[in-house]
C-alpha positions in Angstrom: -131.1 68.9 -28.1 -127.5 68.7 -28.6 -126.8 70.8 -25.5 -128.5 68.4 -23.3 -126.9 65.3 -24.8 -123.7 67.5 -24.3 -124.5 67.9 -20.3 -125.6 64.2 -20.4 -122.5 62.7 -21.4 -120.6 65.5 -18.9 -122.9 64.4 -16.3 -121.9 60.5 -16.8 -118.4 61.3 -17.1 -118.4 63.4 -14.1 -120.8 60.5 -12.1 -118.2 57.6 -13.2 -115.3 59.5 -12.1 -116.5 60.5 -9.0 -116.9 57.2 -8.2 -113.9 55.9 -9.1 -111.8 54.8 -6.5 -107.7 55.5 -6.1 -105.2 52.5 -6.2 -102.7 52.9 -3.5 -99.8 50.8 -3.7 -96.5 49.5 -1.5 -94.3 47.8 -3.1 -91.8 45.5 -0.5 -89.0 44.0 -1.4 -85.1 43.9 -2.4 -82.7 45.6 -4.9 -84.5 44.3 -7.6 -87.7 46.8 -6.4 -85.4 49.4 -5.3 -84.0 49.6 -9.0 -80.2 49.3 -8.3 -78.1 49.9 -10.9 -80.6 52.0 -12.8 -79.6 55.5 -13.5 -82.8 56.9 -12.6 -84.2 54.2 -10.0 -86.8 56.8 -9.4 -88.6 56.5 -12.6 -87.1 53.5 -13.9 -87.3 50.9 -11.2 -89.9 48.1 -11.8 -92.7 49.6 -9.0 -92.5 53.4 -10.5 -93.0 51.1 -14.2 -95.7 49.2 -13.0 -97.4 52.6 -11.4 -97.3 54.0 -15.2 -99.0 51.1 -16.2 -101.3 50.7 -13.7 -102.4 54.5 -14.2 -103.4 53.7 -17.8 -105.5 50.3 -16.6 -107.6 52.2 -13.9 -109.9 54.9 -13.2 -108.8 56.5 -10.1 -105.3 58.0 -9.6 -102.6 55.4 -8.6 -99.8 56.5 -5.9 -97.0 54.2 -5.2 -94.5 53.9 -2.4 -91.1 52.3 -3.1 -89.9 49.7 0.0 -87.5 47.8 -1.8 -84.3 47.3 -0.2 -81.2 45.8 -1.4 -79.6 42.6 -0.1 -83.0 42.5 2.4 -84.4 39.2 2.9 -87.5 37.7 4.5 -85.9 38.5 7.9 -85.4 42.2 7.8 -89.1 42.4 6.8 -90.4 40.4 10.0 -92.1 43.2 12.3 -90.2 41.7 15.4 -86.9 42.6 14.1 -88.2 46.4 13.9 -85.9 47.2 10.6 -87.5 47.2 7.2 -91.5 46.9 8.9 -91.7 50.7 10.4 -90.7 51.5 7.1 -93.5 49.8 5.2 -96.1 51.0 8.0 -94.9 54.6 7.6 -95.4 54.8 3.7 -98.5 52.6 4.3 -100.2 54.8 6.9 -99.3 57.8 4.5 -101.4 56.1 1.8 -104.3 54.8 4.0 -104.6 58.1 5.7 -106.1 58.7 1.6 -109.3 57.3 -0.1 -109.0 54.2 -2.2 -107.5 50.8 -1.5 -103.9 50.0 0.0 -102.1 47.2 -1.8 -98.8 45.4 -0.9 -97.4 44.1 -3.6 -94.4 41.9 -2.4 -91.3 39.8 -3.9 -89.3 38.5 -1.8 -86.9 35.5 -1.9 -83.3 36.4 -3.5 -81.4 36.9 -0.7 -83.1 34.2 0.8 -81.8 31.5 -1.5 -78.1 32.5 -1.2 -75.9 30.2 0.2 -74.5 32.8 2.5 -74.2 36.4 2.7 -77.7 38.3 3.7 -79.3 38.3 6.8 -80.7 34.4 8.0 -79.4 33.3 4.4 -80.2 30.2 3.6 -83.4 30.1 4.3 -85.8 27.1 4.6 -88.7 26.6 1.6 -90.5 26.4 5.4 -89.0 29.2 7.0 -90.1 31.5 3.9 -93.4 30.2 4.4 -93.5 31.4 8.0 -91.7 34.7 7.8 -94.0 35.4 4.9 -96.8 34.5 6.6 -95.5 36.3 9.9 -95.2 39.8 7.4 -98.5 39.6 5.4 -100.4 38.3 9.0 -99.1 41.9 10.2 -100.2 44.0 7.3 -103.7 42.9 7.2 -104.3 43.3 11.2 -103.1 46.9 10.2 -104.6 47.5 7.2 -107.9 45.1 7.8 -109.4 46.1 4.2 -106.0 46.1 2.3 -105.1 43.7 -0.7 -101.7 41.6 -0.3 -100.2 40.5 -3.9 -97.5 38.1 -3.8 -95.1 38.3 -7.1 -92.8 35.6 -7.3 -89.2 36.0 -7.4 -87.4 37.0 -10.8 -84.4 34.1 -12.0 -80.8 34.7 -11.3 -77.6 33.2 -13.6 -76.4 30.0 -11.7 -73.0 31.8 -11.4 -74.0 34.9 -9.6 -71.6 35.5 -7.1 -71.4 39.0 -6.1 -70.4 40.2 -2.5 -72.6 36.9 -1.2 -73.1 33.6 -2.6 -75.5 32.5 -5.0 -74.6 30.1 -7.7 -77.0 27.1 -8.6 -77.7 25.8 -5.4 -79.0 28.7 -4.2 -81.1 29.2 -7.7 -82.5 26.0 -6.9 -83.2 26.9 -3.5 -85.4 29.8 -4.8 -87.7 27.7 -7.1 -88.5 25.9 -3.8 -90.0 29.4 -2.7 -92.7 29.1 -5.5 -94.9 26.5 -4.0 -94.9 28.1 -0.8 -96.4 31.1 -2.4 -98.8 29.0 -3.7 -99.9 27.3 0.2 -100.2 30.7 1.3 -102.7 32.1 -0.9 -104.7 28.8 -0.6 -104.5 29.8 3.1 -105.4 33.0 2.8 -108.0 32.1 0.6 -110.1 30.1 3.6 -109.4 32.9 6.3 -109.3 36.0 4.4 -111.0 35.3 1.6 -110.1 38.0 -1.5 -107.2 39.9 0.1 -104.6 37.7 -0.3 -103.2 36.7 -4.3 -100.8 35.4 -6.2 -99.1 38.1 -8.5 -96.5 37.4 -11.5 -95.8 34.1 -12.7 -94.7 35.1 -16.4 -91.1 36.8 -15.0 -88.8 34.2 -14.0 -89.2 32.4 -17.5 -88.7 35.5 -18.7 -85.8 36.9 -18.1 -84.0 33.5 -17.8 -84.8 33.4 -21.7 -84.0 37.2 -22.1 -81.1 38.2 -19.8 -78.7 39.0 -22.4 -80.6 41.8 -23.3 -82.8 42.5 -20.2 -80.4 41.8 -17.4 -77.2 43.9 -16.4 -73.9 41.8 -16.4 -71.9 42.2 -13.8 -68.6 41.1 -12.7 -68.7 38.3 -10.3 -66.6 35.6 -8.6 -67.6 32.8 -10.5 -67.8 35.2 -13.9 -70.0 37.4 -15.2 -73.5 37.1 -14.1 -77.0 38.2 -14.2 -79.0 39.3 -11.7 -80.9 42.8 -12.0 -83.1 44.1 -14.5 -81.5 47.1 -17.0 -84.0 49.7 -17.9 -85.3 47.5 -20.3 -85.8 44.5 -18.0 -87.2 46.9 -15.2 -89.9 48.0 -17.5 -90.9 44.9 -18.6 -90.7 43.5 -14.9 -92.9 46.2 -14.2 -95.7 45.1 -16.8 -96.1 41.7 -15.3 -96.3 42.9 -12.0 -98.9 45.7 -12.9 -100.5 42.9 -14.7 -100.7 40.8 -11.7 -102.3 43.6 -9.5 -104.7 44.5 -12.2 -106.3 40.8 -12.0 -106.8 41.2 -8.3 -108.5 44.5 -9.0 -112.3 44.5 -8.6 -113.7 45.2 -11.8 -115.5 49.0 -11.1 -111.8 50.3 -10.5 -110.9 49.1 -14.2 -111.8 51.5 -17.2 
C-alpha cells in the first residue's frame, strides 16, 4: 500500500511538472537594468535579481536575457533606428526558439527626462507615448503570443547631474512618463487584450524614501547625487519587478 501511494505522489509530481511551462524573460532598458556600477552586474543587476526571484515563484525554469543599456533612451530602442532593437530580437529569438512564454519586461524613461545629454533628450510625455508604443507594436508582431510588462521608471535626486543634465526639471519631466504608461496598457487592453501590463509601481517611492542606503552617491555637478541602485537597491528593485511579472503570470505557471 505504501509503495503505490509512494508511485502516486511520484506520478503527480512527475505529471505537474511536466506540464509546467518555462518563463522566458528580456529585460530592455538603461544602466539601471544593465547594473552599472555594480561589481558583479552579472549576478547583481536588478533583471538577474528578479530571475532569482522569479525562479522561486514558478514552476518551470526561468531564463533571462539582460538588454539594458546605459544612457539609452526611448530612441535607441525604436526598431527604425536599427541600434538597441536587433539586439532585443537576437536574445528574444534565442529564447522563443525554447518552450514557454517570452516576456519583455521594459523601463524606460531616465534618459528621456534629462534636459540634455542622451539621444532625443528631452522627450515629450507624447513622444514617450509613441516611441513606446512604436517598440512594444514591434515586439508583439514578432512575438504574436509574447507578454509585454511595462515597469515604471525608478526616482532620481533632483540634483543629478552627471555627464548629462538632469536636475529637477528633468525629474519632473519623468513623472509625466507615468500616465502614459498607464494609456498604453488601457490601449493595449482593447486590441491585445492580456499581453500588455503594467509592471512596478512600488519603486519610485521607494528608493526616493531609501536612497541613502539603497542608491550609490556619486559625484555630480550640482553635488552629490543619486541615481543607481547599490547591490542592496538592485535587489530590492529586482523584487518589485519580479513581483510585477508574477501578477501577469497565468496562474498554472505559479507553484
Amino acid at each position: 500500500m505504501k509503495k503505490r501511494i509512494l508511485f502516486l505522489t511520484c506520478l503527480c509530481l512527475s505529471m505537474c511538472y511536466a506540464g509546467a511551462q518555462d518563463l522566458h524573460v528580456v529585460f530592455i532598458g538603461n544602466s539601471i537594468t544593465q547594473g552599472v556600477q555594480l561589481k558583479d552586474a552579472k549576478t547583481e543587476a536588478p533583471p538577474a535579481q528578479a530571475a532569482l526571484f522569479l525562479q522561486e515563484q514558478v514552476k518551470g525554469t526561468v531564463e533571462f536575457r539582460n538588454c539594458g543599456r546605459s544612457g539609452r533612451t526611448t530612441l535607441n530602442f525604436l526598431p527604425v533606428t536599427d541600434t538597441e532593437f536587433p539586439k532585443v530580437l537576437a536574445a528574444a529569438d534565442e529564447l522563443a526558439a525554447k518552450k514557454g512564454v517570452l516576456l519583455f519586461s521594459m523601463m524606460l524613461g531616465t534618459n528621456d527626462s534629462a534636459v540634455r545629454g542622451p539621444l532625443g533628450a528631452p522627450v515629450h510625455p507624447v513622444s514617450y507615448y509613441t516611441n513606446m508604443q512604436a517598440i512594444i507594436d514591434a515586439l508583439l508582431a514578432r512575438y504574436p503570443k509574447a507578454l509585454v510588462v511595462l515597469q515604471r521608471p525608478t526616482w532620481y535626486s533632483p540634483n543629478t547631474y552627471n555627464s548629462s543634465t538632469y536636475l529637477a526639471e528633468g525629474l519632473k519631466r519623468l513623472q509625466s512618463y507615468l500616465p502614459m504608461l498607464d494609456k498604453l496598457v488601457e490601449n493595449y487592453a482593447r486590441k491585445c487584450p492580456g499581453q500588455v501590463f503594467l509592471g512596478d509601481t512600488l519603486a519610485f517611492d521607494y528608493f526616493k524614501e531609501h536612497h541613502l542606503t539603497h542608491l550609490i552617491p556619486e559625484s555630480g555637478q550640482a553635488g552629490t547625487f543619486y541615481l543607481h541602485p547599490n547591490k542592496t537597491g538592485a535587489k530590492e528593485l529586482g523584487r518589485f519587478w519580479a513581483e510585477a511579472i508574477l501578477r501577469c503570470l497565468p496562474d498554472k505557471m505559479k507553484k
